[in-house]
Every structure is written in C-alpha cells, then in structure tokens.
C-alpha positions in Angstrom: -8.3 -10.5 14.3 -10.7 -12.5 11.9 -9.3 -12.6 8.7 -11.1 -13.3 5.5 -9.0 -15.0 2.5 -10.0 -15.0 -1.4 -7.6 -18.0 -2.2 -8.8 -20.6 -5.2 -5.3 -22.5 -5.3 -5.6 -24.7 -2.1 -2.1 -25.0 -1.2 -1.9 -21.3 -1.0 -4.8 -21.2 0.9 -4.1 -24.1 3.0 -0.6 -22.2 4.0 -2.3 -18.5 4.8 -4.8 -20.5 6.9 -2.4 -22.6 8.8 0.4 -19.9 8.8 -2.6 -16.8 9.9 -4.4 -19.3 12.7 -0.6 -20.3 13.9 -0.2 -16.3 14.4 -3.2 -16.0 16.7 -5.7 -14.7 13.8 -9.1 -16.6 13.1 -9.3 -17.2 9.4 -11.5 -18.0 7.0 -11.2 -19.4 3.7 -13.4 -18.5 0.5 -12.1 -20.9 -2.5 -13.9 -19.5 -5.3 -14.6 -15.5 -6.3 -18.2 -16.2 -5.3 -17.8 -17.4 -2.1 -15.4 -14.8 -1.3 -17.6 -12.0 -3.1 -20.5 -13.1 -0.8 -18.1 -13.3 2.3 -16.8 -10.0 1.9 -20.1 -8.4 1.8 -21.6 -9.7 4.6 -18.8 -8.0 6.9 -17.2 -8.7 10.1 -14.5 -8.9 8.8 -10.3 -7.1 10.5 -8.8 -8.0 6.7 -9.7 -9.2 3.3 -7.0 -11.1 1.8 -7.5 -11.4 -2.0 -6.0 -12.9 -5.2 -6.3 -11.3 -8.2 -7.2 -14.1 -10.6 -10.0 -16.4 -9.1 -11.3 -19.6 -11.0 -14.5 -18.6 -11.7 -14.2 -15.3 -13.7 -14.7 -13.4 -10.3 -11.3 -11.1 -9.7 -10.2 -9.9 -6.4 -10.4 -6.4 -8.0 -14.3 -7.1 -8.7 -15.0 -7.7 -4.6 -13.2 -5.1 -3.5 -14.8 -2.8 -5.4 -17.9 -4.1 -4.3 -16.8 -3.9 -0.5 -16.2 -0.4 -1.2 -19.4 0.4 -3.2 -21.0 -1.3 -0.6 -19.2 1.6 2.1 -17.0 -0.7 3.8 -13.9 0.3 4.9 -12.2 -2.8 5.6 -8.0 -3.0 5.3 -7.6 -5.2 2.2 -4.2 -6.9 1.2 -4.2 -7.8 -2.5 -1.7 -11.2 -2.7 -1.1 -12.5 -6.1 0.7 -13.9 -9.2 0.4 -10.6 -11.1 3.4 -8.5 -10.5 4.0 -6.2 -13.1 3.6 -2.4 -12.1 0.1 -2.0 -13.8 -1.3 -5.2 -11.5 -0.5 -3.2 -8.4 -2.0 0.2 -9.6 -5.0 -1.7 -10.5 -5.2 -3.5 -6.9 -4.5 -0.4 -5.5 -7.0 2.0 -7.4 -9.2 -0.6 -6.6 -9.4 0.2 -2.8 -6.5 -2.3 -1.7 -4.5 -1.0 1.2 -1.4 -3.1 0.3 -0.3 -5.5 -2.3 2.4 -8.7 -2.3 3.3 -10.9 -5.3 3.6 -14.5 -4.8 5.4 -16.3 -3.3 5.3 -14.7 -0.2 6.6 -15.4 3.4 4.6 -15.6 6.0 6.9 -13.4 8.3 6.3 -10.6 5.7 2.6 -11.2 5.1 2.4 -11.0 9.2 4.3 -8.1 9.2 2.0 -6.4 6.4 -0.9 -7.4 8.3 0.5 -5.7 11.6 1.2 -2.8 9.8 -2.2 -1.8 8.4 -3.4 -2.5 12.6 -1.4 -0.7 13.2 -2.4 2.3 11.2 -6.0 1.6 11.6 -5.2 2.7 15.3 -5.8 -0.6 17.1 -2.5 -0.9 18.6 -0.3 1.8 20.9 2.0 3.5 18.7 5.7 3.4 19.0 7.4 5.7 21.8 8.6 8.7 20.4 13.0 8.4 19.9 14.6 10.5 21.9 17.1 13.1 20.3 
C-alpha cells in the first residue's frame, strides 16, 4: 500500500517510515504542512497519515479538509500530540477515518492501518463463526 505521512518531527517520521516500509508498505514522507498539503492533493495515495500540529502553520486538519473539498476519498489516520476529547472530534469532523495520540506503537498503528483495508473492502472478510 503506498502510504503518505504528514510528519515535521523527524524522529517520528523517521520511525513510521522505517517501521511502515519494514511492514511491506511504500512510504512517503512530507516534513512540513506544505509539502504534505501538496502531496495529498496530487493523489495516489492507500493512506494519509497526518499530525495535527505542523511547523509551518499548516495543520493536518487544514489538508484533510482540502483532500476532501478536493472529492477525495482517501482513508486518513490522524496521529498526534493532541489528546484531549475535542482534538479527536476536530480530526474526526475533519474527514479522518481514525485517530491515535502519541506515542504510538507500531503494532497498533499496523493494526489501525489493516483495519481501515480492511473496511475499504480490499481484503476477504473474516469467515463467518459458526454457532
């Protein structure tokens, strides 16, 4: 799956790259709001991963809106700092399909990833239990 991350802290986004391109996933890295906002419009994208608060006055919030003005439809996983209830109902309202706080593991950032493939119908579902 490629995978577009909005990331200014390089650690962070030195981690999701490693951790995503370890998993399988091609990954691409947007370091500023800019980049990313520019990135995320052109398309081609499986997954937007966003932070909230970018260096350069651009928020996460701001390109995902924009991806959705713009009609796309692309899963997008908010992963941020901001935790309090009203962050995630903002990231949320915004369009976002999911939302994590930092710091994260990447076993649940995979699993959050597989998830929203899984309900975008690109993988079988599950076998029904039996009763």
């Amino acid at each position: 799956m490629q995978i577009l991350v909005v990331e200014d802290d390089p650690d962070v986004g030195n981690f999701l790259v490693t951790g995503l391109s370890d998993a399988g996933h091609e990954v691409e890295l947007a370091a500023t709001g800019k980049e990313g906002m520019s990135r995320a419009l052109s398309g081609g994208y499986a997954l937007i991963i966003l932070d909230r608060q970018l260096g350069d006055g651009i928020d996460g919030v701001d390109i995902l809106k924009a991806v959705r003005d713009s009609g796309r439809n692309v899963p997008a996983l908010f992963l941020s700092g901001l935790g309090e209830l009203s962050d995630w109902v903002q990231g949320l309202q915004a369009g976002g399909d999911d939302y994590l706080v930092k710091p994260v593991s990447l076993n649940e950032l995979l699993t959050r990833i597989d998830a929203l493939q899984n309900r975008d119908g690109k993988t079988t579902p599950a076998p029904a239990l039996n009763e």
